[in-house]
N, C-alpha and C positions, 0 to 999 in steps of 0.2 A: 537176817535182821527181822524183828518184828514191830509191831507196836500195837499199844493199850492205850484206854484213856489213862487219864490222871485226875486226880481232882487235888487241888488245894487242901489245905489244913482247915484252911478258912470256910471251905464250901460252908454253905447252909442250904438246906432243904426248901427253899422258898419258892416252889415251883406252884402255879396257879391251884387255888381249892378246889377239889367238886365241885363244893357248897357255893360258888361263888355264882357273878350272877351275867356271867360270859356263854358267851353260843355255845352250844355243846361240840361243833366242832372245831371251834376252837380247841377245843380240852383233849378230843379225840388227835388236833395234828399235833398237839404240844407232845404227847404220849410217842405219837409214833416221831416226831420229829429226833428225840431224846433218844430212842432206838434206832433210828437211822443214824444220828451221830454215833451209838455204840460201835452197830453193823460199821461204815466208811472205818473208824480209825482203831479197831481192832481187828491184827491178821490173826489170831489164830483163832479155828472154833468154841474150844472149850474154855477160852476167856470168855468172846463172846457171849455164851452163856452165863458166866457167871458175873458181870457184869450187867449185862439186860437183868438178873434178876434181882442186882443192887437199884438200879431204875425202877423195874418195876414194885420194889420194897418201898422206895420214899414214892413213891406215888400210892403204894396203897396207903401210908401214911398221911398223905393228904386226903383222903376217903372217896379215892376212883376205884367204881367197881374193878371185881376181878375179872368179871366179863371181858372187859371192854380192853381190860391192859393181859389177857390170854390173849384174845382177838388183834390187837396190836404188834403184838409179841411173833404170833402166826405170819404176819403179814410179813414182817420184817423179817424175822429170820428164811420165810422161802425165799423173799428176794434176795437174800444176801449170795445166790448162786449169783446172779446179774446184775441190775440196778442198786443195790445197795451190798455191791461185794466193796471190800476193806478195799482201800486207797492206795495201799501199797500193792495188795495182789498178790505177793507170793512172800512167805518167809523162806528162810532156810533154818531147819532144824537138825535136832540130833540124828545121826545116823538112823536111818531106816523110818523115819514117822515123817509122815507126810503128809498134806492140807489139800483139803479139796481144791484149791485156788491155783495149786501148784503150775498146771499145766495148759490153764486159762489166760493167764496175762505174762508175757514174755518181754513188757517192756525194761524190766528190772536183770534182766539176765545178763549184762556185758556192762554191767553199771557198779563203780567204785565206791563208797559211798564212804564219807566220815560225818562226825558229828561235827556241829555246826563249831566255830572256833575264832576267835579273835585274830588269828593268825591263820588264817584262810588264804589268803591273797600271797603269804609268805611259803604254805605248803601249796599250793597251785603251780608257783614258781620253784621250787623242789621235785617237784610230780613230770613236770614239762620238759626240765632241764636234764633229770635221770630216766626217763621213759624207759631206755635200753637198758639202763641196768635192770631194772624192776620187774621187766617182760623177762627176767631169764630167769629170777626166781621160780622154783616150780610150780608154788602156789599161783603164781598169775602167769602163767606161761599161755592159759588159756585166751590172754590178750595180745599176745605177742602179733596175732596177724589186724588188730584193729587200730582203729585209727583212734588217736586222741582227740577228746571231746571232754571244752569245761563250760558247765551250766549253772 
């Protein structure tokens, strides 16, 4: 699994002016704020990138130096090793490519995960009820010795 931001259809660009007449660091944490949301909820790196550079596009749009959004940019992607690594932590991709985060965060490893569903409460009690079937398919066979857990 991975994940990326998203923005609406609707978004608009209305993120605070240069020109306006707010503390400067105000403008400086809005910057890196915007990149720290990038860094948390995209796991893969070379989104990352190209997403921080759609942020830092409408902000030069709004007329903030390039300075200041290179300098923001620095900041946030060295931390994305720690304090501002992706949310999730680890993806799983195509054979053989693999993400720095990989081997950093382990709490996703023994974890089932579907998308969110109006009929959640209906597949919980499906999941609960056939455990032993499910552990002997091969694919999840790697569950077979854990214990069920719903969160």
């Amino acid at each position: 699994f991975s994940s990326c931001i998203y923005r609406k259809e609707t978004f608009s660009n209305s993120y605070l002016h240069f020109k306006s007449s707010h503390p400067f660091s105000q403008k400086t944490n809005l910057v890196k704020g915007q990149l720290v949301r990038v860094s948390r909820m995209t796991s893969d790196d070379r989104d990352f990138i190209i997403k921080s550079g759609k942020v830092l596009e409408m902000f030069n749009r709004r007329d903030y130096p390039d300075m200041l959004l290179q300098e923001m940019f620095d900041l946030v992607a060295q931390g994305r090793k720690d304090r501002f690594a992706p949310i999730l932590g680890q993806i799983i991709q195509a054979a053989g490519d693999t993400n720095t985060h990989m081997n950093e965060v382990k709490k996703w490893d023994d974890a089932f995960i579907l998308n969110y569903s109006g009929d959640a409460a209906a597949i919980k009690e499906v999941i609960f009820n056939e455990w032993n079937r499910f552990v002997e398919i091969s694919d999840l066979n790697v569950f077979k010795k854990k214990s069920l857990k719903f969160t």
